[in-house]
C-alpha positions in Angstrom: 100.5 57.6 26.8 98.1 60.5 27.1 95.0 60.8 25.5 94.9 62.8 21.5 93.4 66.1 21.7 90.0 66.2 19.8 90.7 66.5 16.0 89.0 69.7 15.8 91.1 71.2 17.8 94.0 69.6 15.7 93.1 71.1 12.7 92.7 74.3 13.5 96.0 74.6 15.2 97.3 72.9 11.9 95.3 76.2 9.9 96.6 79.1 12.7 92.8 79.7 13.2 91.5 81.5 16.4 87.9 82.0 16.9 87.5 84.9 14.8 89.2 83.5 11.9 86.9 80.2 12.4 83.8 81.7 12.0 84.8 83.7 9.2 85.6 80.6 7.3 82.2 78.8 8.9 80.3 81.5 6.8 82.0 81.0 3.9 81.1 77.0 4.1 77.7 77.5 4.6 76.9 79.8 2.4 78.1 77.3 -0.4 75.4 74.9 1.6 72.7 77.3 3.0 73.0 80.8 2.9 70.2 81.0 5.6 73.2 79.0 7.7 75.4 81.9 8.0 76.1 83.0 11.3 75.4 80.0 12.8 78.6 79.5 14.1 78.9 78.2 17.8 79.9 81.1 20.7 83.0 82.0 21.8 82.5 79.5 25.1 80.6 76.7 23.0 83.5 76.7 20.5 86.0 76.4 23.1 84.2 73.4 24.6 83.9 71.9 21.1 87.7 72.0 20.5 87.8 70.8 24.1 85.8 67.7 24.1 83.4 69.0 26.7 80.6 67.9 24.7 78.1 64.6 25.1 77.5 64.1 21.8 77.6 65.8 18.6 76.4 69.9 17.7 73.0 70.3 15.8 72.4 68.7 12.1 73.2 71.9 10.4 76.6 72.9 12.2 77.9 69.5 11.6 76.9 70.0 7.9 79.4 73.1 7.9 81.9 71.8 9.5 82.0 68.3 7.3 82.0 71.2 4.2 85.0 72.9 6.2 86.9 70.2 6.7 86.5 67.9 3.2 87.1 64.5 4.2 86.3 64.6 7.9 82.8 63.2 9.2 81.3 65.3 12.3 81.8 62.4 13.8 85.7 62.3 13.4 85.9 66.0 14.4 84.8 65.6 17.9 86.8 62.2 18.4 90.2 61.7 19.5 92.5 61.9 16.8 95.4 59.7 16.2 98.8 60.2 15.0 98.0 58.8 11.8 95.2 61.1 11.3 97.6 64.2 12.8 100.7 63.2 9.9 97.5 62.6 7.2 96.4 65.9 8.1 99.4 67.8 7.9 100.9 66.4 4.6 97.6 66.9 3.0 97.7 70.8 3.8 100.9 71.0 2.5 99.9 69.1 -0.4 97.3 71.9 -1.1 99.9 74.8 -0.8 103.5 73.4 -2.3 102.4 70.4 -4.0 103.5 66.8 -3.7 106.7 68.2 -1.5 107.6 67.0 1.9 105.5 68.2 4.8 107.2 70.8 7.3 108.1 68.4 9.8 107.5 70.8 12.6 103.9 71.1 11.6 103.3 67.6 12.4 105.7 68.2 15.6 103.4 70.8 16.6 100.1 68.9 16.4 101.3 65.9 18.5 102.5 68.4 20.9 99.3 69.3 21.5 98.6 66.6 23.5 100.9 67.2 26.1 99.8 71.1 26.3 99.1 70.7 29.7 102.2 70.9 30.9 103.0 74.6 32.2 106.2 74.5 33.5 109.8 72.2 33.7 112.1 72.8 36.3 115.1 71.0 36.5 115.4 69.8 40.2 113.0 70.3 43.1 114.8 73.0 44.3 114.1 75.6 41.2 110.8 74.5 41.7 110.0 75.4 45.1 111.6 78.8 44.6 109.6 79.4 41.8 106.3 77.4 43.2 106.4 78.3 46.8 104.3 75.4 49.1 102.3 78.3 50.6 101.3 79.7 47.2 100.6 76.1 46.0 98.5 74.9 48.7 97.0 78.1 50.3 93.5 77.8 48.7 93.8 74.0 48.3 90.3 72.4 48.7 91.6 69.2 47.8 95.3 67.6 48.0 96.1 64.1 47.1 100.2 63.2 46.8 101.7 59.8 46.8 105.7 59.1 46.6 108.0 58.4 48.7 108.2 60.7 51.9 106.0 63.3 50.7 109.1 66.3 52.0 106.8 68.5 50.2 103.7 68.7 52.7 105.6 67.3 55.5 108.5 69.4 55.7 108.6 71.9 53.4 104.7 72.8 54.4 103.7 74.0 57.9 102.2 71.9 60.7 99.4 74.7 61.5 99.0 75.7 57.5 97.6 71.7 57.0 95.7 71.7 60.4 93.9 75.1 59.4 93.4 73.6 55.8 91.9 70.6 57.2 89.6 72.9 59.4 88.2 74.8 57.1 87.5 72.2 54.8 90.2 71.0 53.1 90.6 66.8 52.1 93.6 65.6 52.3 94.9 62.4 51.0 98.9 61.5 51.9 100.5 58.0 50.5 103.8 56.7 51.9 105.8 54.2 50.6 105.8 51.9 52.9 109.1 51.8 55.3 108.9 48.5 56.2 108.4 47.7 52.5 110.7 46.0 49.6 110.4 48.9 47.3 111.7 51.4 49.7 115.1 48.7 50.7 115.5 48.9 46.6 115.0 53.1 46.1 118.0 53.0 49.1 120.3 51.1 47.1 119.5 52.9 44.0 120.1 56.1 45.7 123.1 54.9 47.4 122.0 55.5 51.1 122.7 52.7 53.9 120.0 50.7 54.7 116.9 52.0 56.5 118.0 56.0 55.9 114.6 56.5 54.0 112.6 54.3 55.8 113.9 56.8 58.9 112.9 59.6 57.1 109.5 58.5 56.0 108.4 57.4 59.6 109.6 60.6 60.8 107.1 62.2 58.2 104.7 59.5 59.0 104.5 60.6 62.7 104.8 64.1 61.9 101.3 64.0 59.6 99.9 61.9 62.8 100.6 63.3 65.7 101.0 67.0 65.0 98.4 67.6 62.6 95.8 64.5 62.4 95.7 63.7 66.1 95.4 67.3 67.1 92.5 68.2 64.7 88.6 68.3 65.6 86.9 65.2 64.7 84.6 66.6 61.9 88.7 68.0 60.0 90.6 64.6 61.6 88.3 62.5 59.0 89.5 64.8 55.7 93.4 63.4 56.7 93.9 60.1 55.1 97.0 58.7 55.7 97.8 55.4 53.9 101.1 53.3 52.2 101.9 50.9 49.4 104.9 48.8 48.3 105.4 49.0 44.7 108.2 50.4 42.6 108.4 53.9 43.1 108.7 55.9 39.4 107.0 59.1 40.3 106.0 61.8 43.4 102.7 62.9 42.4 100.6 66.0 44.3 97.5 66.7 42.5 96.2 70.3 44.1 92.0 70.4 43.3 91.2 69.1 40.1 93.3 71.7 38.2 97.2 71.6 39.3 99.8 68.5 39.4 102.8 68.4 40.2 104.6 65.3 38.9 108.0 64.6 39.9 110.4 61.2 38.5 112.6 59.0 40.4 115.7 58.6 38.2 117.9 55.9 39.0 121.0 56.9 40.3 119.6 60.6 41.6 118.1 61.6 44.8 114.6 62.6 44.3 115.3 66.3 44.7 117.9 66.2 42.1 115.3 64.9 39.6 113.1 67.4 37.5 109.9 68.5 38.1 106.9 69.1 36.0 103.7 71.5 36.5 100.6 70.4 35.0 97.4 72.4 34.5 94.4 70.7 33.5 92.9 71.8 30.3 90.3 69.2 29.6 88.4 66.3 31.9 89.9 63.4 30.2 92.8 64.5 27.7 96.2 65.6 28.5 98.9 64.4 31.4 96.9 65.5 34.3 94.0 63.1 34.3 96.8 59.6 33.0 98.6 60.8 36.1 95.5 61.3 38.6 94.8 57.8 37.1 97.9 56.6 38.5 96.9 58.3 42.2 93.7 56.4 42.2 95.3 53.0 41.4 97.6 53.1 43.9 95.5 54.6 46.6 92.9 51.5 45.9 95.5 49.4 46.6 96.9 50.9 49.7 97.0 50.2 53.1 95.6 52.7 55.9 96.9 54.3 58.9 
C-alpha cells in the first residue's frame, strides 16, 4: 500500500484551503496567541514543502504554536507525520460534527482525503495501445536522463523505441537500466500458459529483444555510453511492466491473467513527493528486483 500523505496536507484538503486562505486563518490563530506572530506564516514554496513532507524535522517553536492553535487537537508533531486512515475518518467526522451536528459524515469527504494518497497518478488508459497514442515513446523518452523498466519483453524501448534514439541517449549521457524476464525461466513457461500462447512464443520474443538491446545498440556504442546499458533478467512471477523515466515519471502497467499484456491498462505516475505516493512503492519494486537479477 502507498505511503499517507502528511496530515497537514490532509486537513487542509478536508477545509478547501489554498495558500491564501491558510495564511489568512494562520493570522487569526496567532493573534489569539501573539499578536507580534502575525504574518508569520511560512512562503508560498516553504508551505508547499510543509504539506509535502520535504522537511527534516519540525518548523520554528512559534509556527508550530499556530498551527497546534489551528488545528485543536493535533500536536506539530502529528501534522508533519503520515496520517492514517483512522486519523483521515476522525478528521472528517469531526468537521462535520462542527457544521451539522452529530449527523453522518459526507462519505465522499472521507473518500476524498484517502484519495489523496494515490494523487500521483496522472493518467489511466485502458490498454497499451491508447497509451502510446496518447504518450508517444519519443515524447516520453526524448529528454530521458535516466530509464530503468523491468517486465517481460520490454516492447516498449525495444520495439516501439528506435535503435539510434537509445544509442544517441546513451551517448549523450543517458543510463539505462533494461530487465527481462528470463526466457529460459519458469515464470515466463507460466505467463505463456496464462496467456494462452504455445510454448516458447515469449521466450522467442524476449531473446529477439534481448539481442536487439545487445547487438544493435550496446555492442555498437563507445565504451564510456556501452557502460550506462545494463542489461539483466530475473525469474519471478511477473505482476507488473514497470518504466520509471528520471525520478519524476512511471509508467506502470499489470499483467492480468487471462489478457495479453497490451490488452491490460496502463497507468502514468508523476512523482509528487520523495517518499509518498505510488511512484516511489513502485521504484521500490524496480530496485528489489534488479538486486536480485542476473546480468548480461
Amino acid at each position: 500500500m502507498a505511503a499517507q500523505p502528511v496530515a497537514l496536507r490532509a486537513l487542509l484538503r478536508q477545509r478547501h484551503w489554498k495558500y491564501a486562505t491558510f495564511c489568512a486563518e494562520y493570522d487569526k490563530a496567532a493573534k489569539k496567541i501573539d499578536p507580534k506572530l502575525t504574518g508569520g506564516w511560512p512562503s508560498r514554496a516553504q508551505f508547499h514543502r510543509w504539506i509535502n513532507g520535504e522537511l527534516r524535522g519540525l518548523p520554528y517553536p512559534d509556527a508550530c504554536r499556530v498551527l497546534e492553535a489551528l488545528f485543536p487537537g493535533w500536536t506539530a508533531e502529528q501534522l508533519f507525520g503520515p496520517i492514517t486512515d483512522d486519523q483521515l475518518a476522525r478528521a472528517a467526522s469531526q468537521a462535520a460534527g462542527d457544521e451539522l451536528g452529530p449527523a453522518e459524515p459526507p462519505r465522499l469527504d472521507i473518500d476524498r482525503l484517502l484519495a489523496d494518497r494515490f494523487s500521483d497518478v496522472s493518467a489511466v488508459y485502458a490498454t497499451r495501445s491508447e497509451f502510446i497514442s496518447a504518450m508517444p515513446p519519443h515524447i516520453l523518452f526524448g529528454s530521458a536522463s535516466k530509464i530503468r523498466a523491468c517486465g517481460l519483453s520490454l516492447n516498449l524501448l525495444c520495439q516501439q523505441y528506435a535503435d539510434q534514439s537509445l544509442r544517441q541517449l546513451a551517448e549523450t549521457g543517458t543510463e539505462i537500466q533494461c530487465l527481462f524476464l528470463d526466457p529460459d525461466g519458469e515464470a515466463i513457461r507460466h505467463r505463456e500458459r496464462e496467456e494462452g500462447f504455445r510454448a516458447g512464443h515469449l521466450a522467442d520474443l524476449t531473446r529477439i529483444n534481448i539481442v536487439t538491446l545487445q547487438e544493435r545498440v550496446r555492442d555498437k556504442l563507445t565504451t564510456d555510453a556501452r557502460a550506462r546499458v545494463a542489461i539483466a533478467t530475473y525469474d519471478e512471477t511477473i505482476r507488473f511492466s514497470i518504466t520509471l523515466v528520471d525520478e519524476t515519471v512511471g509508467i506502470i502497467q499489470p499483467y492480468m491473467p487471462g489478457r495479453r499484456g497490451v490488452d491490460s491498462p496502463t497507468l502514468v505516475l508523476h512523482r509528487r513527493w520523495p517518499d509518498l505516493g505510488l511512484f516511489p512503492a513502485f521504484e521500490t519494486v524496480f530496485s528489489s528486483l534488479w538486486s536480485t537479477s542476473k546480468p548480461l
